[in-house]
N, C-alpha and C positions, 0 to 999 in steps of 0.2 A: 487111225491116223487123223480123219477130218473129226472124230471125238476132239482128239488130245488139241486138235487147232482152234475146233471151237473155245473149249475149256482155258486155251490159251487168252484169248482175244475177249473173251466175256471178264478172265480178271484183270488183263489189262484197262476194260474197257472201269471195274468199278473203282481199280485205283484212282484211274482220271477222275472219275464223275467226284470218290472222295476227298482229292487232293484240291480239286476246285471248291468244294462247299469249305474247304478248308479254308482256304484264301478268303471265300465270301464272310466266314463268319471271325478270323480269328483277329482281335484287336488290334492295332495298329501300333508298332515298337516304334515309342520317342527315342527319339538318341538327342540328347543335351550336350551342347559342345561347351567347352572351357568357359567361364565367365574372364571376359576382360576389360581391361583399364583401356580406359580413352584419356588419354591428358589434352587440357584445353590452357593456352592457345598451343601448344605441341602441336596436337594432330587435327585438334580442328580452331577453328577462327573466333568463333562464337559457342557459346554455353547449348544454345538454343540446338545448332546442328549437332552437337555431339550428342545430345540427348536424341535424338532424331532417327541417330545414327547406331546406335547403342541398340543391342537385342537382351532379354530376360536376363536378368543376375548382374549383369554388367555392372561396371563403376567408373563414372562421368568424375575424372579430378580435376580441380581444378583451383590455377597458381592462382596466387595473391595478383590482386590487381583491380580495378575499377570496370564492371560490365554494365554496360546500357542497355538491358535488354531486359521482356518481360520473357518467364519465361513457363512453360508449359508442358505437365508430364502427364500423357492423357492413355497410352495404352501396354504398357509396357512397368515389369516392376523390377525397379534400379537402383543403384545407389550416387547420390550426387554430394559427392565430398571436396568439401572445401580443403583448401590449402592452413589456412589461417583463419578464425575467426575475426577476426582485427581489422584485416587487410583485404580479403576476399570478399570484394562489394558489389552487391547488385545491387541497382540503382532500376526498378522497372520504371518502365515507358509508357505501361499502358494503366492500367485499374488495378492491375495488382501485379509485383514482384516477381510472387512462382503459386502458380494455381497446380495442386494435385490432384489429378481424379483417373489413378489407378490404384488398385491396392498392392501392398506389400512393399511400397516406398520408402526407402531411408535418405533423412538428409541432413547433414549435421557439416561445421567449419566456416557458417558464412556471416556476413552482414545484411539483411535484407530491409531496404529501406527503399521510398518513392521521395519524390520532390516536394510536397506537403502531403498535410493530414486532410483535405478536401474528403468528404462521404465518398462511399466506396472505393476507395483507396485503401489496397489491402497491401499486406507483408507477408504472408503465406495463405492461402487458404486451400482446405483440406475438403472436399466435393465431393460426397458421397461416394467415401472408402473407409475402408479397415484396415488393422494389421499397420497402419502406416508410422514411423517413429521418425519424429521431428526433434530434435537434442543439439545439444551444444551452438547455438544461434545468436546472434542479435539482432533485435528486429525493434524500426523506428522509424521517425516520420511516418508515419500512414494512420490511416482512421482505426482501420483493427490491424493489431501488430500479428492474432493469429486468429483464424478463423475458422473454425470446423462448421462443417452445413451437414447435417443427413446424413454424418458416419458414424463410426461404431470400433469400438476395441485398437484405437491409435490411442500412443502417446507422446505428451509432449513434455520432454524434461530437460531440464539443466540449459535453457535458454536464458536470455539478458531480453527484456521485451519492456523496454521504456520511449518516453517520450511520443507516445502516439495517443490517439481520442480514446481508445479500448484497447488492454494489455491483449488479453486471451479471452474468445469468448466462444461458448459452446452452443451452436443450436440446434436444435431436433436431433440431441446427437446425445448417443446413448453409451455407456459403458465405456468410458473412456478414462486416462490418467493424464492427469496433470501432477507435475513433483516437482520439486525442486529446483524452482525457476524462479530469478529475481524480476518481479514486474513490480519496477520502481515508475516513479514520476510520469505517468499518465493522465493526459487532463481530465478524464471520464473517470472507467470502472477501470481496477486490476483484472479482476479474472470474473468473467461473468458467465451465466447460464440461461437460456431463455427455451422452455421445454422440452431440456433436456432430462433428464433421469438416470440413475444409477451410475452416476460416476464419481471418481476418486480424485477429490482435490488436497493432495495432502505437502509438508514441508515444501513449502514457498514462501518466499521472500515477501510480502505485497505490502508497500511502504507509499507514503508521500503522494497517494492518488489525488485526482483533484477533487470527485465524489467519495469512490466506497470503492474498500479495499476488495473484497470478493462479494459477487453481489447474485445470488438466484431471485432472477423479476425477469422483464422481456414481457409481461402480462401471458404468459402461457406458465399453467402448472409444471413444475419440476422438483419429481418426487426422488425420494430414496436416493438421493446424493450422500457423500460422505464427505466433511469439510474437516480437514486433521491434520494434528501438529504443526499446522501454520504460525507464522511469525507474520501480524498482521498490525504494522502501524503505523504513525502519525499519517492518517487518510485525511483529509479535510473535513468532511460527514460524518461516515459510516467505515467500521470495520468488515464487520461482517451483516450482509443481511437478507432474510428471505419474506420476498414481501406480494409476489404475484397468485393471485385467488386459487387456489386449489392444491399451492405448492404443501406437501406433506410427506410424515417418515423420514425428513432429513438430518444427519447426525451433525450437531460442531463437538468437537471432541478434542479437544490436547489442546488448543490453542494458546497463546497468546497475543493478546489482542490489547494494546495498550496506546496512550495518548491518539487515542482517534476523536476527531470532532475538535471544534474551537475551545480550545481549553482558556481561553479567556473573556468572551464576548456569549452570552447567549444564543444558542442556537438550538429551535427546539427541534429541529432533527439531527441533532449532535449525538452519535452513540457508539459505543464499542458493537454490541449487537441489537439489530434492529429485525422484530419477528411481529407481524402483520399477518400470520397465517396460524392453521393450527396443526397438531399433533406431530409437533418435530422435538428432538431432545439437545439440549444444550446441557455437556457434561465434562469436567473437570477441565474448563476452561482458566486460564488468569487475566481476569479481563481489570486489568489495573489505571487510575490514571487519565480514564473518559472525559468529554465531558458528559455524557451520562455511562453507565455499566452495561445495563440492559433497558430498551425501553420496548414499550407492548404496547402497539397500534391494533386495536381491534382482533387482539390475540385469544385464544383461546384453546384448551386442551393441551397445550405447549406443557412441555417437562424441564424444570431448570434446575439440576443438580448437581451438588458437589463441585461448588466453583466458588474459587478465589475471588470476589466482588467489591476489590480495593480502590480508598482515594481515588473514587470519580468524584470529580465535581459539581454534577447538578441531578445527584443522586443515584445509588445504587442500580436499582431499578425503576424505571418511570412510565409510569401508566399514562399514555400522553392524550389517549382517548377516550370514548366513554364505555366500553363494551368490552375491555381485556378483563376475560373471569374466566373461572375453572382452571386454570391454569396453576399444577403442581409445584412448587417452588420450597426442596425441601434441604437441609445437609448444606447448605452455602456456608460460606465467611463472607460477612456484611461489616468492614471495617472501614472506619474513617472516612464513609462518604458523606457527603454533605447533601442531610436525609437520605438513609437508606434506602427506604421506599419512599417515595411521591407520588400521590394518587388523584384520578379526576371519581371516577367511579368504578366498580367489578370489585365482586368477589372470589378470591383466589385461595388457595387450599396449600397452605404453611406448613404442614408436617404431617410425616407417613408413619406408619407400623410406631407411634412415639416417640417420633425425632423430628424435632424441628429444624432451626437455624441456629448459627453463631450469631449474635449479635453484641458490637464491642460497644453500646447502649445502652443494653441488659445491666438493672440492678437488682437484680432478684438474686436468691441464695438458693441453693443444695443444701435442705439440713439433712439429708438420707447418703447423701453423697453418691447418687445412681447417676451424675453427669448432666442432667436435668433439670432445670431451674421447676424451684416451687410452688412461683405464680407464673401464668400466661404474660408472654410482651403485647402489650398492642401494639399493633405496624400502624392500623390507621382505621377508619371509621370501617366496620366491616369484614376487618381483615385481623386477626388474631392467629399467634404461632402460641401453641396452648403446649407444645414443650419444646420448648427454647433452649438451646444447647450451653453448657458451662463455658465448653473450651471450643478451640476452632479444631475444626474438621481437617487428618489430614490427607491433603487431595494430591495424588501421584507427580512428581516430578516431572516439568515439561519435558520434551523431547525433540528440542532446538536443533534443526538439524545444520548437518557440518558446512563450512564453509566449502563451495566448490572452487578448487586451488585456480581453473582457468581465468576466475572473474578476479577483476581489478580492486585492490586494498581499500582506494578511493570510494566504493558501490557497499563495502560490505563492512566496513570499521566505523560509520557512524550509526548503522543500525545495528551491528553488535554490541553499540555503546549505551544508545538510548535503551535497546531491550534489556542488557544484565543491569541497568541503574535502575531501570524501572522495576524489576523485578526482585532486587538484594534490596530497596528500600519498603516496598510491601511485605519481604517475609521478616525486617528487621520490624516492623510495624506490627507483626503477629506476634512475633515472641516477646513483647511489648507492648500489649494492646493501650489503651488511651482510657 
C-alpha cells in the first residue's frame, strides 16, 4: 500500500516537474488579429493619430482633402492609402511631409508636397528601411521630392515627382528599384545616386531637368548600378551621367537619351551621356539629337558599344579633356554628327575581334565584300578604327515603356512627341545615310 502511494506521488511529482520545464522552454504562440481599416477623417481627426493608432498590417485611408500635417511612421509596418492621388494632400509643416523609418511600409494615392523647396525640405524620406514600396504618388514643392538614406530593397514606382530641387535620390542606399516614374521639371537632378550601389534604375520618364536627367556623383563611389530603358530628355546639361571617383561596373543599357544639353548656344558640358570615371558599359543606347552624344572627362577603361550615336550637334563623341584613353569604343553608328569624334588628347581602342564602327563619313570600299572597309578611317590624330564597318549596326529595338493610364495626357503627350520624332527621324537618317 505505501509502495503503490509512494509510486503514486513520485509520478505525479515528475509530470509536474516536466509540464513546468515545458512552459519554461516551449516558444511563445503569436496570435495575429484581423488587419484593419482606419478611415481618416471618419474615425480619426488627423492622418497623424490614425497612424498612431493603427497596429501591424493595418490600413490608415484616407479621404480626399487637404492635411497640414507632417507626418511620421516610425515603428509599426502599415499601409497608408490615399483616396485619390489628385486630391489627397499633405501639405507638411515641418522638414519633411512623411518620414518612414519602419520596414515593410506601403504607401501609395497621395499628393506630397511642403510650402517651398528651402534645403532640407523633403516629400517623403525613406530612413533606414527595406521592404518598403512607395507607388502611385506626386511629390513637389520640396528640396528632394524622394529620399532614401541607409535603406535597402524598397521601391519606388509609378510616382509623378516634379517641380522640386531633386526628383529622387538614393543615398548609401543599396539594392533598390526605381521604375517607372515621371520625374519631370526639377530645377536640379531627376533621379540621383550618391554611394549607392546595385540598384535598378529602369523605365522612367526623366525629362526637362534643370541639370542632369539621372545623375550617379554625390563625390562618393557608386558601383554596379543598372541604368535601363529609360526615356531621358530635353535636361538642360546632362542626360545621363556618372561622374564621382571610384564610381565603377555601372550599366546604361536600352536607353534613350535625346535632345539633352543646349542644343543651340555652346555649352561645354552639354551631353546626352557624361562618363568621368572608369570601367562602366554604355550599350545599345539611342543617344540622338545632343548637344554632344557622349563626352569623356578624364575617362578611362569605359566600354561604348552598340549605340545609335545620331545628329548631335557638337559631336558624336567628345573628348573634352586631356586624359580620356583606353577606352573601347566599338560596333556604334556615328551618323550625322557634327564631328563624330572631337578630340583634346588620349588614345582609345576603335575596334574588337575586327569590327569597328559605322561611320556615315567613311569613303573607303569593300572589294571582298566581308562588310569591312579596305582602308582604316582615321577619327583623329592617334585614334584609328583599322576596320570600319560598311553598314550600320543593327542595335535592339528600344523598349519605351507604356504609358501609366493614372498620369495626366498634359505630362505624357509632349514627351511621347519629342521622343517618337526624335527617334523616326534618326532611323529615317540610317536607311539614308548622307
Amino acid at each position: 500500500m505505501h509502495y503503490n502511494l509512494r509510486k503514486t506521488v513520485a509520478t505525479v511529482g515528475l509530470f509536474l516537474v516536466f509540464s513546468f520545464v515545458l512552459v519554461l522552454v516551449a516558444p511563445a504562440v503569436k496570435v495575429e488579429t484581423e488587419p484593419n481599416t482606419l478611415v481618416v477623417p471618419d474615425d480619426y481627426a488627423t492622418i497623424q493619430h490614425a497612424i498612431n493608432s493603427a497596429t501591424p498590417r493595418d490600413t490608415v485611408f484616407v479621404r480626399k482633402g487637404i492635411y497640414n500635417e507632417s507626418l511620421v511612421i516610425s515603428n509599426k509596418s502599415i499601409q497608408l492609402v490615399g483616396e485619390d492621388m489628385n486630391s489627397t494632400i499633405v501639405v507638411g509643416n515641418g522638414n519633411t511631409a512623411l518620414v518612414i523609418q519602419h520596414d515593410n511600409v506601403n504607401v501609395t494615392g497621395f499628393t506630397f508636397k511642403r510650402p517651398s523647396t528651402m534645403r532640407w525640405h523633403r516629400g517623403i524620406h525613406l530612413l533606414e528601411v527595406k521592404n518598403c514600396n512607395v507607388y502611385g504618388n506626386m511629390i513637389t514643392s520640396t528640396y528632394y521630392g524622394i529620399w532614401c538614406y541607409n535603406s535597402m530593397f524598397n521601391n519606388v514606382y509609378e510616382n509623378i515627382v516634379t517641380g522640386n530641387m531633386a526628383g529622387i535620390i538614393l543615398e548609401i542606399s543599396h539594392n533598390n528599384t526605381v521604375t517607372r516614374n515621371y520625374v519631370i521639371g526639377n530645377d536640379g537632378q531627376g533621379i540621383g545616386t550618391i554611394g549607392a550601389d546595385n540598384n535598378t534604375i529602369t523605365e522612367n520618364y526623366v525629362a526637362s531637368n534643370g541639370w542632369v536627367g539621372i545623375c550617379l556623383d554625390g563625390g562618393s563611389p557608386n558601383c554596379n548600378n543598372l541604368i535601363s530603358a529609360n526615356v531621358v530628355t530635353q535636361n538642360t546639361a546632362v542626360g545621363i551621367s556618372i561622374t564621382s571617383d571610384g564610381s565603377a561596373f555601372n550599366r546604361i543599357i536600352g536607353n534613350n537619351v535625346t535632345a539633352n544639353g543646349d542644343l543651340i548656344a555652346y555649352n561645354p558640358s552639354g551631353t546626352g551621356i557624361l562618363l568621368n570615371i572608369h570601367d562602366n558599359l554604355v550599350m545599345d543606347n539611342y543617344i540622338i539629337g545632343n548637344q554632344a552624344g557622349i563626352q569623356l572627362e578624364y575617362a578611362y577603361n569605359n566600354t561604348v558599344y552598340r549605340n545609335l550615336i545620331a545628329n548631335n550637334t557638337y559631336g558624336g563623341i567628345r573628348d573634352r579633356f586631356l586624359s580620356a584613353s583606353q577606352n573601347i569604343i566599338y560596333e556604334n553608328n556615328f551618323i550625322n554628327n557634327t564631328a563624330n569624334f572631337s578630340q583634346n588628347v588620349g588614345v582609345n581602342v576603335w575596334d574588337v575581334n575586327s569590327k569597328g564602327n559605322y561611320w556615315n563619313n567613311y569613303n573607303g570600299t569593300d572589294s571582298n565584300n566581308d562588310g569591312i572597309g579596305d582602308t582604316a578611317h582615321i577619327i583623329a590624330e592617334n585614334n584609328t578604327d583599322y576596320y570600319p564597318l560598311m553598314e550600320p549596326v543593327q542595335i535592339p529595338a528600344l523598349e519605351i515603356p507604356d504609358t501609366i493610364p493614372e498620369f495626366p495626357l498634359w505630362l505624357v503627350l509632349p514627351l511621347f512627341f519629342v521622343v517618337s520624332l526624335t527617334v523616326f527621324v534618326a532611323k529615317t537618317k540610317i536607311c539614308h545615310p548622307i
